[in-house]
py3Dmol code that shows the C-alpha trace and the ligand (Angstrom):
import py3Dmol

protein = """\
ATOM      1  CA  UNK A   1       0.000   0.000   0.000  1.00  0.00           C
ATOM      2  CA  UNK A   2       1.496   3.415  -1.059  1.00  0.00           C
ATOM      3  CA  UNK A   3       1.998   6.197   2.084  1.00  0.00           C
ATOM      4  CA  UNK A   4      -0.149   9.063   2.516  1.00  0.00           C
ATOM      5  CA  UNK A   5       1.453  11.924   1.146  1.00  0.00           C
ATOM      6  CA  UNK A   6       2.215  15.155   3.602  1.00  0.00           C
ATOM      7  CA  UNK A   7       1.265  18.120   1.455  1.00  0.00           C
ATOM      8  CA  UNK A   8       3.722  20.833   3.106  1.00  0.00           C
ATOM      9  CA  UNK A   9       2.278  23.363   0.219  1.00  0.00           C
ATOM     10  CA  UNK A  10      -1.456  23.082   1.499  1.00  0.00           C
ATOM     11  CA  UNK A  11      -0.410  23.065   4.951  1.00  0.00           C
ATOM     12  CA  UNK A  12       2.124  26.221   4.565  1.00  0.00           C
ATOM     13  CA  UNK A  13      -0.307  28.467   2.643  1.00  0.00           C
ATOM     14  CA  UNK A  14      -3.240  27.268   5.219  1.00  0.00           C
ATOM     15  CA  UNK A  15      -1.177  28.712   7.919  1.00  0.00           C
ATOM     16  CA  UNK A  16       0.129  32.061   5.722  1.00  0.00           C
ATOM     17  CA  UNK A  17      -3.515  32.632   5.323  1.00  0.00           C
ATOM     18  CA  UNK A  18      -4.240  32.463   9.218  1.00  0.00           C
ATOM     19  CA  UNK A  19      -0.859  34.642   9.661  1.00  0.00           C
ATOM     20  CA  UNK A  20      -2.915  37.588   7.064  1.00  0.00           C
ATOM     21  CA  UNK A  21      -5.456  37.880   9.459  1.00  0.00           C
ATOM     22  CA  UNK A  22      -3.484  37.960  12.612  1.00  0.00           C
ATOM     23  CA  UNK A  23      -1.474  40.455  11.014  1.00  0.00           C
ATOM     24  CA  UNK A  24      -5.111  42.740  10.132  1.00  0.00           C
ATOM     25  CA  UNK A  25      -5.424  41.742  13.975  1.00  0.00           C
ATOM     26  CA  UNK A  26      -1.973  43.319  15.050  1.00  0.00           C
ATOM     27  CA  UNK A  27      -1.650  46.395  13.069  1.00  0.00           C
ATOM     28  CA  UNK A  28      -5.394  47.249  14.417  1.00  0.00           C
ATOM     29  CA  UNK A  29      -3.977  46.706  17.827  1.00  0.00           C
ATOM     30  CA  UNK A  30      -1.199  48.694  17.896  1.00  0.00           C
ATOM     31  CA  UNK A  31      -1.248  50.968  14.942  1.00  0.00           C
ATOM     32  CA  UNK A  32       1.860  49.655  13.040  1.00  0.00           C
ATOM     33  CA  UNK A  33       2.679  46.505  11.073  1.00  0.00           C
ATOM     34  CA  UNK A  34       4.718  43.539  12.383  1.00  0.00           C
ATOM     35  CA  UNK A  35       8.175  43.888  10.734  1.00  0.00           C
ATOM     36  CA  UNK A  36      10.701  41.662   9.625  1.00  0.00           C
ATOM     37  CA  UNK A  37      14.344  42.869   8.808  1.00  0.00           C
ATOM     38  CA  UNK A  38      16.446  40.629   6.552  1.00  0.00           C
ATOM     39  CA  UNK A  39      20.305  41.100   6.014  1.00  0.00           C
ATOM     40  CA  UNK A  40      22.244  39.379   3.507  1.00  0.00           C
ATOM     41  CA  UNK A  41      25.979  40.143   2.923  1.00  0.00           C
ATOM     42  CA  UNK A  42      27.226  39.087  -1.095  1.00  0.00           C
ATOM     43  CA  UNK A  43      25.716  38.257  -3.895  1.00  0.00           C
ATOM     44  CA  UNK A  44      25.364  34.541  -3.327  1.00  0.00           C
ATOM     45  CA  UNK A  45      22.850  33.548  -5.897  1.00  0.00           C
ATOM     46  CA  UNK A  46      21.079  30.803  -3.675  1.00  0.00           C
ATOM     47  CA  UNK A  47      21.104  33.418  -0.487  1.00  0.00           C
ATOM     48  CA  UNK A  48      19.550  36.128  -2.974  1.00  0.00           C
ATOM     49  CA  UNK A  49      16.481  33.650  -4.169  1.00  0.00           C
ATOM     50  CA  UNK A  50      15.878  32.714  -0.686  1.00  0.00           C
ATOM     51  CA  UNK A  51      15.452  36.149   1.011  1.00  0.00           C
ATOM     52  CA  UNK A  52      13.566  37.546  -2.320  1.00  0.00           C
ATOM     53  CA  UNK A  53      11.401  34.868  -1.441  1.00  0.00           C
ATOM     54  CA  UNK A  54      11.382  35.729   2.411  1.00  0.00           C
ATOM     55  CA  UNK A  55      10.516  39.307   1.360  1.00  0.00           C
ATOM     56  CA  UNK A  56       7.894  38.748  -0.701  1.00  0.00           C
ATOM     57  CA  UNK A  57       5.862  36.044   1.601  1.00  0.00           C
ATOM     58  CA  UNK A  58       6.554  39.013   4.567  1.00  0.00           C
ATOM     59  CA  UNK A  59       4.342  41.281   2.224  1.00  0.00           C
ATOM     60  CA  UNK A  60       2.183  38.719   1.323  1.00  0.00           C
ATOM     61  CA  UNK A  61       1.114  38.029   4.387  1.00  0.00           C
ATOM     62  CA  UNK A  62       0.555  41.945   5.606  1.00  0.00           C
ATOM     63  CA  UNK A  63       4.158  42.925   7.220  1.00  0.00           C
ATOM     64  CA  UNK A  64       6.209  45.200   6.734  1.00  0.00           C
ATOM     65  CA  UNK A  65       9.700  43.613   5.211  1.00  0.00           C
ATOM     66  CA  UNK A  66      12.821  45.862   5.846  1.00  0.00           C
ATOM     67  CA  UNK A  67      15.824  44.376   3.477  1.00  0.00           C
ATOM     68  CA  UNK A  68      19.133  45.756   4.595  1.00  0.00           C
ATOM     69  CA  UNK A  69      21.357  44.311   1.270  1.00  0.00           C
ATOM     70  CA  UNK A  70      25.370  44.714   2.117  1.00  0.00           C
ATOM     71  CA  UNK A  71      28.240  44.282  -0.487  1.00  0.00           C
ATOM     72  CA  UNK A  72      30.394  41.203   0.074  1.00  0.00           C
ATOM     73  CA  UNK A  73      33.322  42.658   1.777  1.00  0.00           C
ATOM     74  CA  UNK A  74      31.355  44.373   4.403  1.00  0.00           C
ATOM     75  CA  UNK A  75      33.320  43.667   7.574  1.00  0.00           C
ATOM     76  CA  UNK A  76      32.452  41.802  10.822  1.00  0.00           C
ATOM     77  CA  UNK A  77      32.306  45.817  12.649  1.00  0.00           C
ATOM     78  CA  UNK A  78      29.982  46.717  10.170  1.00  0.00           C
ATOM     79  CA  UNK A  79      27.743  43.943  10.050  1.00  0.00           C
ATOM     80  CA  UNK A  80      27.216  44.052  13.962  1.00  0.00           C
ATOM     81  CA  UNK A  81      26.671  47.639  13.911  1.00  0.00           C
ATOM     82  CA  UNK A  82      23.989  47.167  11.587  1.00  0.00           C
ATOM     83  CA  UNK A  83      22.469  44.130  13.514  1.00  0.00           C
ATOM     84  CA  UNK A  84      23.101  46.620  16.869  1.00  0.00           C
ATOM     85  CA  UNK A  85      20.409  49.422  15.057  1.00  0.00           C
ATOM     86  CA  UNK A  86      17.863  47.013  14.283  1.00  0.00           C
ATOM     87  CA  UNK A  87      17.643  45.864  17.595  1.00  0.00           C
ATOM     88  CA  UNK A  88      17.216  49.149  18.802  1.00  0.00           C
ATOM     89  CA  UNK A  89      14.320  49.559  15.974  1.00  0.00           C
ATOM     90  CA  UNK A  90      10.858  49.538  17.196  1.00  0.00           C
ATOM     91  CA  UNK A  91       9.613  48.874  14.278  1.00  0.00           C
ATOM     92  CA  UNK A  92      11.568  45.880  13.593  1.00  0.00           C
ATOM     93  CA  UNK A  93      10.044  42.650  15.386  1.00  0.00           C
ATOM     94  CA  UNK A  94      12.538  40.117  13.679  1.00  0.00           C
ATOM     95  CA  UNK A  95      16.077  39.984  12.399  1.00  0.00           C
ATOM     96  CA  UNK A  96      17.028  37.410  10.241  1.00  0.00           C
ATOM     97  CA  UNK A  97      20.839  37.466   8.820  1.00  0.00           C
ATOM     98  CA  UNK A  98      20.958  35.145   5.873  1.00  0.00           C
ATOM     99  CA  UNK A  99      23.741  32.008   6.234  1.00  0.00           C
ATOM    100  CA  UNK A 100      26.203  31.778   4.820  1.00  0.00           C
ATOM    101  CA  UNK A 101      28.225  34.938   5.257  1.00  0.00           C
ATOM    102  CA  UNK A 102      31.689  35.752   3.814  1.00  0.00           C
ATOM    103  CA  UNK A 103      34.836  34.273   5.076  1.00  0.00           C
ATOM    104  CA  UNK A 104      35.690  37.203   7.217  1.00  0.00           C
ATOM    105  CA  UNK A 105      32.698  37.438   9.514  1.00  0.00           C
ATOM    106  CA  UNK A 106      32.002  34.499  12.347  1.00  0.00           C
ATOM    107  CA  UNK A 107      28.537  33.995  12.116  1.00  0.00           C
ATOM    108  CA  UNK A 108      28.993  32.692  16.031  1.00  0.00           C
ATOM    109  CA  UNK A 109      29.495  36.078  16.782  1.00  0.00           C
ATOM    110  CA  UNK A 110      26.383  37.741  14.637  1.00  0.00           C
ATOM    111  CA  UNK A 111      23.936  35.265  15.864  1.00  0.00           C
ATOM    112  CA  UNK A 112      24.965  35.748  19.387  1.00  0.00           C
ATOM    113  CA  UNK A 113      24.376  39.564  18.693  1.00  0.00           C
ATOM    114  CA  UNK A 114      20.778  39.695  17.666  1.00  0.00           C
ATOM    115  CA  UNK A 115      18.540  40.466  20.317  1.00  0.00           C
ATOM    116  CA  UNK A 116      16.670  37.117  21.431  1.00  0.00           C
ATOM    117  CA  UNK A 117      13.275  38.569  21.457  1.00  0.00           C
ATOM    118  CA  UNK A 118      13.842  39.131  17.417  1.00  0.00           C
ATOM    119  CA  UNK A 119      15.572  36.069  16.803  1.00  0.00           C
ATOM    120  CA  UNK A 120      12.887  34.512  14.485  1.00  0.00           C
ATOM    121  CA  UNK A 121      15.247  31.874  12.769  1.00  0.00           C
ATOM    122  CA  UNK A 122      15.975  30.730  16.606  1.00  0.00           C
ATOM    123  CA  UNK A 123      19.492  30.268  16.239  1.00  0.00           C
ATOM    124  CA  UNK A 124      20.666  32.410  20.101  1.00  0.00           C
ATOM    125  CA  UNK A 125      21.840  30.157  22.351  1.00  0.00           C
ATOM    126  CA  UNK A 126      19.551  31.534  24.879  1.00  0.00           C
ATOM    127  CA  UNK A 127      16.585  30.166  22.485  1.00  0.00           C
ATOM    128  CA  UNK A 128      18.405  26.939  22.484  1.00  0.00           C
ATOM    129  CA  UNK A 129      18.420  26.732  25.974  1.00  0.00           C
ATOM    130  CA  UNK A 130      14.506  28.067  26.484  1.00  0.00           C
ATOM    131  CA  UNK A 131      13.468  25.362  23.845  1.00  0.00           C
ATOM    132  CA  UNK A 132      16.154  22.580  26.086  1.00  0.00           C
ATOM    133  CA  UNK A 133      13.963  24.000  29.407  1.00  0.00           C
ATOM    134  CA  UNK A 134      11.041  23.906  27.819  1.00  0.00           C
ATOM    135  CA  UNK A 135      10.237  27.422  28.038  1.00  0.00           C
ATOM    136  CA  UNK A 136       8.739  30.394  26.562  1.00  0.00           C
ATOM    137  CA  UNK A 137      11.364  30.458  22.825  1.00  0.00           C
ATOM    138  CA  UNK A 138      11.589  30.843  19.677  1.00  0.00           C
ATOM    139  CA  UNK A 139      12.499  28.124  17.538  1.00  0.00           C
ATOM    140  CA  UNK A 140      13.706  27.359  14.739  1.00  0.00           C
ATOM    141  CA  UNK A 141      11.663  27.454  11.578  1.00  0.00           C
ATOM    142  CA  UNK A 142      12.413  23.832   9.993  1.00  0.00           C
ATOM    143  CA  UNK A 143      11.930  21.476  13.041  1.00  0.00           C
ATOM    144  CA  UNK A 144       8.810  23.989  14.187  1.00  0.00           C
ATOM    145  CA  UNK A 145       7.414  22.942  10.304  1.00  0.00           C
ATOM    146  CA  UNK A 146       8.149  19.567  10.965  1.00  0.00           C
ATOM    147  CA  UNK A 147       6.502  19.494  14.237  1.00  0.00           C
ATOM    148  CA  UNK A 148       2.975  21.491  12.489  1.00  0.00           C
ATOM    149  CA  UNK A 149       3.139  18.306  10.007  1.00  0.00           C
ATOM    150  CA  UNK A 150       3.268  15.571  12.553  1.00  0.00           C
ATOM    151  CA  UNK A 151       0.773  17.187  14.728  1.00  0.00           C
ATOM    152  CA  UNK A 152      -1.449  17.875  11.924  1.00  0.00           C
ATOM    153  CA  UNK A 153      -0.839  14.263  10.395  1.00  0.00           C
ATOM    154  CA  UNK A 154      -0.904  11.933  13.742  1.00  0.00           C
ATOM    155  CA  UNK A 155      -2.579  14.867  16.426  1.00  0.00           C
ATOM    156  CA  UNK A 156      -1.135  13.487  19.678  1.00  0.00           C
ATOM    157  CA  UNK A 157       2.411  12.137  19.107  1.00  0.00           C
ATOM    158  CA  UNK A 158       2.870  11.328  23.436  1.00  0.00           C
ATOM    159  CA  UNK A 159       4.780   7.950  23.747  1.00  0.00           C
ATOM    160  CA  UNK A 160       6.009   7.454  20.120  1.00  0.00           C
ATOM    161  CA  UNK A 161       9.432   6.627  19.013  1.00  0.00           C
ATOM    162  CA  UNK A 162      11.053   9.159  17.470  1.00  0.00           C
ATOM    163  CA  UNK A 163      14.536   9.010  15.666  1.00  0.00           C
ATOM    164  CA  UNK A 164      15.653  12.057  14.256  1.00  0.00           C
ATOM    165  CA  UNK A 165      18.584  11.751  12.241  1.00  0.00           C
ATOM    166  CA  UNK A 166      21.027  14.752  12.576  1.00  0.00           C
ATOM    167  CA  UNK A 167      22.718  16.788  15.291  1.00  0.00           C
ATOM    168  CA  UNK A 168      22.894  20.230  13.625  1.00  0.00           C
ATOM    169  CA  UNK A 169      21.859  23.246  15.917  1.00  0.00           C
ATOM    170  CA  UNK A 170      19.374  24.121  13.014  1.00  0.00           C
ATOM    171  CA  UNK A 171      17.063  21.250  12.492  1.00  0.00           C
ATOM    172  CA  UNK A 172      18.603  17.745  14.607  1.00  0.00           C
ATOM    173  CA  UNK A 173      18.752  18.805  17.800  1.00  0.00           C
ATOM    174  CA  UNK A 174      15.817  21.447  18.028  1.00  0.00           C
ATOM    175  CA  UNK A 175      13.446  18.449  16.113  1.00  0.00           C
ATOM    176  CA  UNK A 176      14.447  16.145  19.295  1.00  0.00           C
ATOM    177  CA  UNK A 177      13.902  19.190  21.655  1.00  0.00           C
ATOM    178  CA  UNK A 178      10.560  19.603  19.960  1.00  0.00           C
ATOM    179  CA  UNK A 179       9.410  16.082  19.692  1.00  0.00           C
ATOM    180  CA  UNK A 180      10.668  15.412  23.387  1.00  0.00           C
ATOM    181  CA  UNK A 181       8.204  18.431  24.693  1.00  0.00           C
ATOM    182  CA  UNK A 182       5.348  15.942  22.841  1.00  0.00           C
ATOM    183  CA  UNK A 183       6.670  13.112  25.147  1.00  0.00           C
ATOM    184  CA  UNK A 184       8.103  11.114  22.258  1.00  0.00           C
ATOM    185  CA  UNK A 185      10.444   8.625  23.016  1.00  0.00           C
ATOM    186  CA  UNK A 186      13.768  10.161  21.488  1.00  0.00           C
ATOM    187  CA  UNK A 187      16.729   9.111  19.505  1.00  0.00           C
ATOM    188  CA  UNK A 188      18.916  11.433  17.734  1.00  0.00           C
ATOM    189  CA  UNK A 189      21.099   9.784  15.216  1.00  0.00           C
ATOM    190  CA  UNK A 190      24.213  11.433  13.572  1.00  0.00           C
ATOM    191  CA  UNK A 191      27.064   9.868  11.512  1.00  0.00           C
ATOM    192  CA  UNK A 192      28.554   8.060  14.185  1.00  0.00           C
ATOM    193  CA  UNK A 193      25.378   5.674  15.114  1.00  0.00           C
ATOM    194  CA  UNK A 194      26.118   2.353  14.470  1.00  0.00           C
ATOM    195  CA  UNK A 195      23.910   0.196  12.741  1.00  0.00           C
ATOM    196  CA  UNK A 196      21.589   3.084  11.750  1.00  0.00           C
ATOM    197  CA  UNK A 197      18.914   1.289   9.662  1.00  0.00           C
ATOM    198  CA  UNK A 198      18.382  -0.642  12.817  1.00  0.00           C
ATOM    199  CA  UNK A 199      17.709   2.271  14.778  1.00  0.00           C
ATOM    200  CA  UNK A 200      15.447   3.815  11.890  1.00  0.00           C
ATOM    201  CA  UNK A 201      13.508   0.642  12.175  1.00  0.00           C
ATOM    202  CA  UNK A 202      12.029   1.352  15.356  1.00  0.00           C
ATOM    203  CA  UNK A 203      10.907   4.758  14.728  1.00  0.00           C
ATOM    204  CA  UNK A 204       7.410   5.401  14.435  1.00  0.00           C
ATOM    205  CA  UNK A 205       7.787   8.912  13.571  1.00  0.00           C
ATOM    206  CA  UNK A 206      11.567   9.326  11.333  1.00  0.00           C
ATOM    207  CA  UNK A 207      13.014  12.836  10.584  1.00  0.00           C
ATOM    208  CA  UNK A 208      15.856  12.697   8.117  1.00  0.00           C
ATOM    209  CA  UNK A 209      17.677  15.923   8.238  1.00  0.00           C
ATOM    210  CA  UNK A 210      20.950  14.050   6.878  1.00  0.00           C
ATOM    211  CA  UNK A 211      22.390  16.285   3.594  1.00  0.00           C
ATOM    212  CA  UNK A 212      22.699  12.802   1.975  1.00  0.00           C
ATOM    213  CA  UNK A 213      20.831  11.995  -1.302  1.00  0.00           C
ATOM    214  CA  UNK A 214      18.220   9.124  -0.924  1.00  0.00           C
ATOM    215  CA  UNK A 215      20.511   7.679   1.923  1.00  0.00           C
ATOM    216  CA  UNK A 216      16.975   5.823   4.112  1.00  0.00           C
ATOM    217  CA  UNK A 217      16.080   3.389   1.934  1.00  0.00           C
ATOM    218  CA  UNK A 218      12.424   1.544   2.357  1.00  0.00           C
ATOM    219  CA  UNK A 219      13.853  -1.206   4.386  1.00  0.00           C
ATOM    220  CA  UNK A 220      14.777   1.073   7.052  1.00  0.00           C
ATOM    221  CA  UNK A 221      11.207   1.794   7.371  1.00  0.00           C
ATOM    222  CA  UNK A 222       8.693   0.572   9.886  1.00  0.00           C
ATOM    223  CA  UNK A 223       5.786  -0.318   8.309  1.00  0.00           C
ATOM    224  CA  UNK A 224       3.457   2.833   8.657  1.00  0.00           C
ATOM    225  CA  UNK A 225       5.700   4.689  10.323  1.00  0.00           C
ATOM    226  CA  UNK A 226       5.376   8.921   9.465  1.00  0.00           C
ATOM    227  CA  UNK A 227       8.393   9.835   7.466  1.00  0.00           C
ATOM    228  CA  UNK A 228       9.505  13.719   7.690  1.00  0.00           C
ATOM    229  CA  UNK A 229      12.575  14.381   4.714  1.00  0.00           C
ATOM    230  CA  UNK A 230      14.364  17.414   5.866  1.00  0.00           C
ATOM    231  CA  UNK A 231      16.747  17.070   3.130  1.00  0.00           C
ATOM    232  CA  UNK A 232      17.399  18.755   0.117  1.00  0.00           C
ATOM    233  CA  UNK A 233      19.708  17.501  -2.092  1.00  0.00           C
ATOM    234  CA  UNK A 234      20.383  18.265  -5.824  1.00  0.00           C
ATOM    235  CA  UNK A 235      21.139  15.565  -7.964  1.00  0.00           C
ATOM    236  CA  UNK A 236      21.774  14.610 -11.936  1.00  0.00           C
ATOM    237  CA  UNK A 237      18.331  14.729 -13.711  1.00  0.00           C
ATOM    238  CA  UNK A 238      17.243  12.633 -16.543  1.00  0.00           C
ATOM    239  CA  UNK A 239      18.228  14.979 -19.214  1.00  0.00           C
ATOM    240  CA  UNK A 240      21.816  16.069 -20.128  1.00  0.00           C
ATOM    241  CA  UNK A 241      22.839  18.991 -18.128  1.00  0.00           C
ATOM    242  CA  UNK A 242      19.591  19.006 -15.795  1.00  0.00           C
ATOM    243  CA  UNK A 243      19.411  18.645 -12.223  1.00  0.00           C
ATOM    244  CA  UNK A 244      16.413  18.284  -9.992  1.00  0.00           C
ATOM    245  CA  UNK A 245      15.738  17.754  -6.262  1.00  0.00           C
ATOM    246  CA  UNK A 246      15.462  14.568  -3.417  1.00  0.00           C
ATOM    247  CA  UNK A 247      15.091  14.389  -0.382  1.00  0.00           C
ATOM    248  CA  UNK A 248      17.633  12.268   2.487  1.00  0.00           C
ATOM    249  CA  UNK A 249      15.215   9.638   2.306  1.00  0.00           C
ATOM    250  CA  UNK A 250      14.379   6.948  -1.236  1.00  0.00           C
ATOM    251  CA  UNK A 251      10.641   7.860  -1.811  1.00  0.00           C
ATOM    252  CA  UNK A 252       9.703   5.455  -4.439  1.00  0.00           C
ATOM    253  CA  UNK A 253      10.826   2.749  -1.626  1.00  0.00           C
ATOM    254  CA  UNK A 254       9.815   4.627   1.453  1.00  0.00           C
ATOM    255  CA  UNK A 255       6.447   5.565   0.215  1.00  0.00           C
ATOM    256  CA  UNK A 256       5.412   1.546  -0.132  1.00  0.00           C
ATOM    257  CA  UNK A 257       6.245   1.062   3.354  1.00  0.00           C
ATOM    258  CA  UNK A 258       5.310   3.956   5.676  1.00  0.00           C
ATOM    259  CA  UNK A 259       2.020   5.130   6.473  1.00  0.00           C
ATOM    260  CA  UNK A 260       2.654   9.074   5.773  1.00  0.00           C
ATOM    261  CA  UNK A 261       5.407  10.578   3.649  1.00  0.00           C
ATOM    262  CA  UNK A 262       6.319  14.480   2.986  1.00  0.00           C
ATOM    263  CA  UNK A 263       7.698  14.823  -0.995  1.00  0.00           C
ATOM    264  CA  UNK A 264      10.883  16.448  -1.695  1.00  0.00           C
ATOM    265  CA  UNK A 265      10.242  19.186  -2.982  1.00  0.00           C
ATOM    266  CA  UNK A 266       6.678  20.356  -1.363  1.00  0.00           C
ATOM    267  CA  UNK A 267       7.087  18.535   2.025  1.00  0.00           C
ATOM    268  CA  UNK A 268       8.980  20.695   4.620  1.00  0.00           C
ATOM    269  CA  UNK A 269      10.254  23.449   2.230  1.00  0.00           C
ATOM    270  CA  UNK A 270       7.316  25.423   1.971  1.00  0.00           C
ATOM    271  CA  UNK A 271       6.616  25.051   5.871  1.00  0.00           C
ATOM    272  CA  UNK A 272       9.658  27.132   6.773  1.00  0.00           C
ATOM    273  CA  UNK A 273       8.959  30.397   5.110  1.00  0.00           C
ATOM    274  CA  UNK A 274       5.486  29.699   6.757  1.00  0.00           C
ATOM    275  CA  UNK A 275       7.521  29.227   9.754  1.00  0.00           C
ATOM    276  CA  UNK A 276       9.168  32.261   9.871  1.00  0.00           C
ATOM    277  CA  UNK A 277       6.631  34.438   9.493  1.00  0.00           C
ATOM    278  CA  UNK A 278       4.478  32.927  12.466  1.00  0.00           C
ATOM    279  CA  UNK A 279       7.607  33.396  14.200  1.00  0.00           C
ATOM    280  CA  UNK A 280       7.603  36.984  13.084  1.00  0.00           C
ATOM    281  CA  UNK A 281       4.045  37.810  14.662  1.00  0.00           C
ATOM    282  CA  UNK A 282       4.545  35.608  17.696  1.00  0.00           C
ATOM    283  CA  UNK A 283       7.835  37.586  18.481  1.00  0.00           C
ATOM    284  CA  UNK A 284       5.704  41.123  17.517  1.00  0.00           C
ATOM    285  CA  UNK A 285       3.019  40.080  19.714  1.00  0.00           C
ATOM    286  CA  UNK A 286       5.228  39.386  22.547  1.00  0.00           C
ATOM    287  CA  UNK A 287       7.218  42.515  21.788  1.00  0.00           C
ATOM    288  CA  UNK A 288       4.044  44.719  21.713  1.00  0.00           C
ATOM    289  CA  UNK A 289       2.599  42.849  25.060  1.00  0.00           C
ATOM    290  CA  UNK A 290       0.023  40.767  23.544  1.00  0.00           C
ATOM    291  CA  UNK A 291      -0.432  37.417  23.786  1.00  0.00           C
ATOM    292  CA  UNK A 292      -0.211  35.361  20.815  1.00  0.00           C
ATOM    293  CA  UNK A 293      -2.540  33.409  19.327  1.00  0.00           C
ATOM    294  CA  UNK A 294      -2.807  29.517  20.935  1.00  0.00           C
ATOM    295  CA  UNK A 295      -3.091  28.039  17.590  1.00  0.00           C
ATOM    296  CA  UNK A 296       0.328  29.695  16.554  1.00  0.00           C
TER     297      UNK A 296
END
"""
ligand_1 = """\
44
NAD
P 24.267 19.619 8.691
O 25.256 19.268 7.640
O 24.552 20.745 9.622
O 23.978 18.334 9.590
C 23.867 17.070 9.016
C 23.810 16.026 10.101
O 23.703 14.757 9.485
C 25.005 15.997 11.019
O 24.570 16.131 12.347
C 25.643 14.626 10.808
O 26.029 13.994 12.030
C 24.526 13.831 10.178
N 25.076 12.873 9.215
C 25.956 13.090 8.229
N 26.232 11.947 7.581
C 25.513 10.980 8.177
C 25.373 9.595 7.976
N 26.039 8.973 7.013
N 24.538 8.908 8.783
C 23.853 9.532 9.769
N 23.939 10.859 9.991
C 24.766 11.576 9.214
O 22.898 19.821 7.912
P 21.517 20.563 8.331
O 21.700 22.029 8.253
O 20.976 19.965 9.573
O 20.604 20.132 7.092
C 20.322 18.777 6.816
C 19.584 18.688 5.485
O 18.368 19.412 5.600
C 20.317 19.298 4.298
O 19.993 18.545 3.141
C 19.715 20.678 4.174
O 19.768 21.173 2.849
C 18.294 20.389 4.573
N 17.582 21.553 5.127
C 16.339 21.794 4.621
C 15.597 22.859 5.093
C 14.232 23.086 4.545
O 13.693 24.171 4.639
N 13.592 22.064 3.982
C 16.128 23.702 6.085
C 17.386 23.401 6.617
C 18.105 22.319 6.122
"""
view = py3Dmol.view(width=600, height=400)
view.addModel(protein, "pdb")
view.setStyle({"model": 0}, {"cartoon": {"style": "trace"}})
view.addModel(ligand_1, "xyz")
view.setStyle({"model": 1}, {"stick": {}})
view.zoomTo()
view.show()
């Protein structure tokens, strides 16, 4: 029997659709638009597409957008003093400083520099450590998709077994911070695990957030288990000179063996943009003294 598929593009534009009228909701309350300031340092051509696309969905979904664009040898100095004004900014609600940036600038040090209460990509430590305490945070946009999906797909996920495979600060470890504040049962696997398909096998809910092309195959699958691909991996397409996109995980295989499935692309992509802005209004909302809304 073939997996239900996880339609990340119905669920994201579901949610952007709720954020447009929270956002009529906010500026009526307190006279102003939420606001979300982007940065990005070079010209990298995938950095460029992805904040034009950030931009846009801001608009799209009534806030203000504030791009700050800086030339490619801007230098560390610069880049915090910049990050310093928008956090004094009222009108700015959430910073987000698009990774990569340029050899000379530690990112370490720019992340650490935005103000927590704007973090919306969730990258400060002390977000990391509210999510780890299970407090009040914001968190990061791909694992807080991921988590909308499950919870939409399965409702209560208390007492599954999760394996998320991954350790990165940006989806691995938040995704088992998340899924452990469900009361899953947790593994996090990285590149070290031994026998991993083992360990996949007794997920019922497996996150893939690898970087490796089509790396779970459907054997590693428990029969209808919920399968979340993080990945996004370009690969050689059919024709000469074209390329197209998979996921970590071997759909054609997976999908005969699990119960749910997101696609690569249209799974978790879409839900991170989605992610960001509901990050966006919940850190304006806080910001402004209001509460957020509960289904947020
Ligand atoms: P990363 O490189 O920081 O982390 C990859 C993790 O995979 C590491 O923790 C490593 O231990 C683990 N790993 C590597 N090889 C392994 C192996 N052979 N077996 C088991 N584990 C192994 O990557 P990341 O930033 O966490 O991103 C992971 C993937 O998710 C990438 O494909 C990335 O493009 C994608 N991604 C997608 C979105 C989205 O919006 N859909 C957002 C962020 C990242």
């Amino acid at each position: 029997m073939s997996a239900r598929l996880i339609d990340g593009r119905a669920a994201a534009e579901a949610l952007r659709a709720r954020l447009a009228i929270i956002a009529d909701f906010f500026r009526a309350s307190t006279g102003r638009p939420a606001g979300l300031a982007t940065v990005l340092v070079g010209e990298d051509p995938a950095s460029a597409v992805y904040v034009r696309s950030k931009i846009k969905a801001t608009e799209e979904a009534g806030m203000h957008g504030l791009h700050h664009p800086l030339p490619a040898k801007t230098s560390e100095a610069e880049l915090l003093a910049l990050v310093d004004t928008l956090n004094r900014d009222d009108a700015v609600d959430g910073i987000l400083v698009q990774l990569p940036l340029p050899k000379q600038i530690d990112s370490a040090r720019v992340i650490d520099a935005v103000s927590p209460d704007k973090d919306v990509d969730g990258f400060h430590v002390v977000n990391a450590g509210r999510l780890a305490v299970g407090a009040e945070a914001l968190v990061p946009c791909t694992p807080l998709g991921c988590l909308h999906l499950l919870t939409t797909e399965l409702g209560d996920l208390s007492g599954a077994n999760a394996v998320v495979i991954g350790r990165s600060n940006i989806v691995g470890k938040p995704m088992a911070s998340l899924l452990l504040g469900e009361s899953c049962t947790v593994t996090i696997a990285h590149s070290r695990t031994r026998d991993l398909p083992e360990v996949c096998r007794r997920a019922d809910i497996l996150v893939a957030a690898v970087g490796r092309a089509e790396m779970v195959r459907g054997d590693w699958i428990k029969p209808g288990a919920t399968v979340i691909d993080v990945g996004i991996n370009r690969v050689p397409g059919a024709a000469a000179g074209k390329t197209r996109l998979v996921g970590d995980v071997a759909f054609d295989e997976a999908r005969e063996v699990a119960g749910a499935i997101t696609p690569v692309p249209g799974g978790v992509g879409p839900m991170t943009i989605a992610m960001l802005l509901r990050n966006t209004q919940v850190a304006a909302h806080r910001r402004a003294g209001l509460k957020p809304p509960e289904d947020l």
